[in-house]
Backbone as CSV, one residue per row, in Angstrom:
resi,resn,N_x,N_y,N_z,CA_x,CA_y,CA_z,C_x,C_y,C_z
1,UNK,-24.134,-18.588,-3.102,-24.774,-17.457,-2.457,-24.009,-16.181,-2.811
2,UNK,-24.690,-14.971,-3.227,-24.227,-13.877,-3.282,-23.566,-13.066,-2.475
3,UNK,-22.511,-12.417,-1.843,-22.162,-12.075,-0.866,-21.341,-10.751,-1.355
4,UNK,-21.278,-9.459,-0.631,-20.701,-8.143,-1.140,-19.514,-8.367,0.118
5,UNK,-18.208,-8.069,-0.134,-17.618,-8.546,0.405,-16.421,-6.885,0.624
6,UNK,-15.998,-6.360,1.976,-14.706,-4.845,1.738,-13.740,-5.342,2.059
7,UNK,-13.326,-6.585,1.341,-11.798,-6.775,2.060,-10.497,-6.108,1.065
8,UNK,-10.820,-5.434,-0.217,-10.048,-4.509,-0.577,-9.835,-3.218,0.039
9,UNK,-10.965,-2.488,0.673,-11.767,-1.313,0.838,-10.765,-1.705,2.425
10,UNK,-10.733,-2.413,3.472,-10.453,-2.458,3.971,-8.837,-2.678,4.716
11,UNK,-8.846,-3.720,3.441,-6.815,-3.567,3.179,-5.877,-2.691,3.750
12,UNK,-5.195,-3.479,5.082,-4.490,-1.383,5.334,-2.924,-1.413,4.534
13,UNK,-2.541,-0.315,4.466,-1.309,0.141,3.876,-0.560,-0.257,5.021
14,UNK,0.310,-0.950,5.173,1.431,-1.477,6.188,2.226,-2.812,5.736
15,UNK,3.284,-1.970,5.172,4.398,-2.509,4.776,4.044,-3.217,2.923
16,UNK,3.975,-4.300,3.322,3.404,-5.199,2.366,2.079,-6.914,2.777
17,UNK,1.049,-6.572,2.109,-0.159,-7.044,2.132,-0.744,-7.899,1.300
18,UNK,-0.851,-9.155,1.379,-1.315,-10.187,0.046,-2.483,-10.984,1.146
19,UNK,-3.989,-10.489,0.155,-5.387,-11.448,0.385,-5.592,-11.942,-0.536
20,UNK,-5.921,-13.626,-0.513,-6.515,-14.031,-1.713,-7.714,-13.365,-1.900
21,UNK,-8.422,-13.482,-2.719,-9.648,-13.018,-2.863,-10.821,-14.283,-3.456
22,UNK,-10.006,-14.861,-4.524,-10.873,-16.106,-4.949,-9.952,-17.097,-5.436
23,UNK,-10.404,-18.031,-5.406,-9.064,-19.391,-5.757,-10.615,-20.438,-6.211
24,UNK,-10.266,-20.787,-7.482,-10.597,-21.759,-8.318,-9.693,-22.284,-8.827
25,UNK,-10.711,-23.794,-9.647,-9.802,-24.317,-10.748,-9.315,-23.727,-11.749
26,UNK,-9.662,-23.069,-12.483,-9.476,-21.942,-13.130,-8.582,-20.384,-12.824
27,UNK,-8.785,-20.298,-12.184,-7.834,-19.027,-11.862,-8.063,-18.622,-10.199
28,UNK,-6.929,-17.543,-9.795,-7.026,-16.801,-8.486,-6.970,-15.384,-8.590
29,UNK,-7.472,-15.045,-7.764,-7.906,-13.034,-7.684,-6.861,-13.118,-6.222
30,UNK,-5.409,-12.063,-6.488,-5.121,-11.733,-5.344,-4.963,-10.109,-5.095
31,UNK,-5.336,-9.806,-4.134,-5.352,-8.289,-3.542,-4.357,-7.784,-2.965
32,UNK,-3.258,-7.120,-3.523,-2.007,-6.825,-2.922,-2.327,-5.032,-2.321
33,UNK,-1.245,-5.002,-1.413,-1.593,-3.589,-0.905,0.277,-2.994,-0.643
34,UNK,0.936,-2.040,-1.218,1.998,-1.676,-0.583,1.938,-0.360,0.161
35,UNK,2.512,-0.147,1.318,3.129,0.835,1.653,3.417,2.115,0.983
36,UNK,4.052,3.366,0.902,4.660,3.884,0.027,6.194,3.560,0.499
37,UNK,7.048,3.204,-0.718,8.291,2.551,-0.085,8.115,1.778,-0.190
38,UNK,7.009,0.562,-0.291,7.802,-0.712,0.609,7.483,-1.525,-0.870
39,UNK,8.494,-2.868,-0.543,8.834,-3.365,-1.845,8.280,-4.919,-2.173
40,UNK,7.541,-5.670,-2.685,7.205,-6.372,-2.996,8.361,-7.877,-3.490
41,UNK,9.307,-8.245,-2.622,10.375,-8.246,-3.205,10.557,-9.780,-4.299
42,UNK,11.633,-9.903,-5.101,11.450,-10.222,-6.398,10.888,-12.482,-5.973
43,UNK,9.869,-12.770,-7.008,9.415,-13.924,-7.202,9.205,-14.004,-8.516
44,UNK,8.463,-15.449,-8.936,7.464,-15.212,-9.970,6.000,-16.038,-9.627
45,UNK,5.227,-16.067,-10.857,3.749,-16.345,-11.103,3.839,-17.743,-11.537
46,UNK,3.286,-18.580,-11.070,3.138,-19.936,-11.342,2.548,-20.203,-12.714
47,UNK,1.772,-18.902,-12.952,1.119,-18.863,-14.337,1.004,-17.508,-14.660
48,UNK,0.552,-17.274,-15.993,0.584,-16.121,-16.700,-0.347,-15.293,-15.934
49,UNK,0.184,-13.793,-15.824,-1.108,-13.068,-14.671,-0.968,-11.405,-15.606
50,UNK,-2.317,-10.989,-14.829,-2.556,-9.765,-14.957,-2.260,-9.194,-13.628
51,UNK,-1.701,-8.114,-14.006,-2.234,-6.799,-13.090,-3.073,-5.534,-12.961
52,UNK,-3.898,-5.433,-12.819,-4.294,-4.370,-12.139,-4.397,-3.449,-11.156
53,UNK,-4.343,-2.226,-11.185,-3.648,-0.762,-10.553,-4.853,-0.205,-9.819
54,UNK,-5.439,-0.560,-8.280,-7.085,0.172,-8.100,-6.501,1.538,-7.574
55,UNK,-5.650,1.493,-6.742,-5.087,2.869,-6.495,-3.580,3.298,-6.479
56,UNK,-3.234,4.844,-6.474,-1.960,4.113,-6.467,-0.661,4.349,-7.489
57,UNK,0.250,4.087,-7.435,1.109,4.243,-8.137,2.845,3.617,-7.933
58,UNK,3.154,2.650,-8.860,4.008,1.482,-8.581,5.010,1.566,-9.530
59,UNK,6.233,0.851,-9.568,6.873,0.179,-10.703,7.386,-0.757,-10.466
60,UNK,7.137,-1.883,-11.384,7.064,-2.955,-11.701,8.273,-3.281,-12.712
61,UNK,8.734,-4.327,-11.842,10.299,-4.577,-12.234,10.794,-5.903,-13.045
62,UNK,10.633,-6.167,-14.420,10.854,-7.353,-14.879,11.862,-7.607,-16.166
63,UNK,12.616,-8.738,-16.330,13.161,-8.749,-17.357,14.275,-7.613,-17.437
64,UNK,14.755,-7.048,-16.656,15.461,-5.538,-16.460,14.750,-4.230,-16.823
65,UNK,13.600,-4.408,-17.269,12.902,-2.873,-17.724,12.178,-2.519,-16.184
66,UNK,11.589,-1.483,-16.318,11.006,-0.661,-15.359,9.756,-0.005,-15.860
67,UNK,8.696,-0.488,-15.436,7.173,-0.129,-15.723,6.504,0.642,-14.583
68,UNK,6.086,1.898,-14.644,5.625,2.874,-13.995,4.161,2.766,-14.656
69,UNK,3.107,2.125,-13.695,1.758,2.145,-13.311,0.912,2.713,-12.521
70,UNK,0.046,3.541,-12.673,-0.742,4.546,-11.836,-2.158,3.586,-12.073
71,UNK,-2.815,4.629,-11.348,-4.437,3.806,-10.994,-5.604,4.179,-12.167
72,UNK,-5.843,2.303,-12.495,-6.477,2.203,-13.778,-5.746,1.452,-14.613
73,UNK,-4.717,1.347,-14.313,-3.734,0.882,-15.412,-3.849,-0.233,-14.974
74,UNK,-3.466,-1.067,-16.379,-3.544,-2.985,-16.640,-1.775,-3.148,-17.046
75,UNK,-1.282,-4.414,-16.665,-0.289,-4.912,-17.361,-0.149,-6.388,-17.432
76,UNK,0.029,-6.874,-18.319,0.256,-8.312,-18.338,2.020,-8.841,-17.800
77,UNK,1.880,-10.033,-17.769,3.816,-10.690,-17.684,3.060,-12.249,-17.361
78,UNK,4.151,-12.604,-18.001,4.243,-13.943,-18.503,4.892,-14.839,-16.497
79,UNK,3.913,-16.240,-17.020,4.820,-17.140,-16.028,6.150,-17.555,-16.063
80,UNK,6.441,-17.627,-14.321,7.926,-18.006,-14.025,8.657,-17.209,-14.550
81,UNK,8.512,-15.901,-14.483,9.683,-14.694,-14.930,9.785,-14.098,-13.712
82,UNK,11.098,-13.739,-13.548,11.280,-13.221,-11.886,10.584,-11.605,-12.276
83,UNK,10.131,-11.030,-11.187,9.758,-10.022,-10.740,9.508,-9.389,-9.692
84,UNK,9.585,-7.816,-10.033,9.362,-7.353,-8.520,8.811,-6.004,-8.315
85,UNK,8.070,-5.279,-7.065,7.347,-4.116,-7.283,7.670,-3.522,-6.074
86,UNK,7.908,-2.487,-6.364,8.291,-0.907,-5.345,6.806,0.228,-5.600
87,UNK,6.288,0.546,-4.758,5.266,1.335,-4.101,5.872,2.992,-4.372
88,UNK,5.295,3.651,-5.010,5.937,5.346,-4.912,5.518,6.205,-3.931
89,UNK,4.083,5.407,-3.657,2.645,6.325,-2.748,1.851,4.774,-2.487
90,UNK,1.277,4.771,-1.320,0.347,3.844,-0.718,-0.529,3.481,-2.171
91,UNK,0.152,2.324,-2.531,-1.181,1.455,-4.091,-1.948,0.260,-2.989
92,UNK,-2.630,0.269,-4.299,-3.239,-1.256,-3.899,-3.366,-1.533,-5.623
93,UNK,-3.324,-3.154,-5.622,-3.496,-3.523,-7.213,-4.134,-5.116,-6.988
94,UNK,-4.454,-5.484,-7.939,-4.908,-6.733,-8.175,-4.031,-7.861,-9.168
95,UNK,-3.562,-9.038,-8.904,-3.056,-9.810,-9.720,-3.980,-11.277,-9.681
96,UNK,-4.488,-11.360,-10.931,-5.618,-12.441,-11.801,-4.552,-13.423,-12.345
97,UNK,-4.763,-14.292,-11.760,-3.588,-15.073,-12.275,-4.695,-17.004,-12.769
């Protein structure tokens, strides 16, 4: 069944925020939301993931480099690599994993 669904749209900014969105055999859609400030603090991806930037503006901390992402922006990273993300201004992003 088709269903239109605002649970991004609705997402509030407080602190730090993780909705699944879809979970298959195949892959998961998760909806992260930070704070400004607040820090995503360091894990990794069970599998290789994307990110996507819907609003927002982040950096993304892996491997020792530092990736500064604004809204629109895509980045890939590989599984089981530690990582971690700090908020500059209230984001929200998506990780397709």
């Amino acid at each position: 069944m088709n269903q239109v669904k605002n649970t991004i749209a609705s997402q509030p900014y407080d602190k730090l925020q993780v909705q699944k969105l879809v979970k298959s055999d195949g892959f998961e859609i998760l909806s992260i939301s930070l704070e400004k400030d607040a820090i995503f603090p360091e894990h990794t991806s069970p599998t290789d993931a994307q990110l996507v930037v819907l609003e927002g503006n982040i950096v993304f901390h892996i491997n020792g480099e530092s990736y500064q992402l604004k809204t629109q922006q895509h980045f890939s990273f590989p599984k089981k690599t530690k990582h971690w993300v700090k908020a500059n201004e209230n984001s929200n992003f998506l990780i397709i994993r």
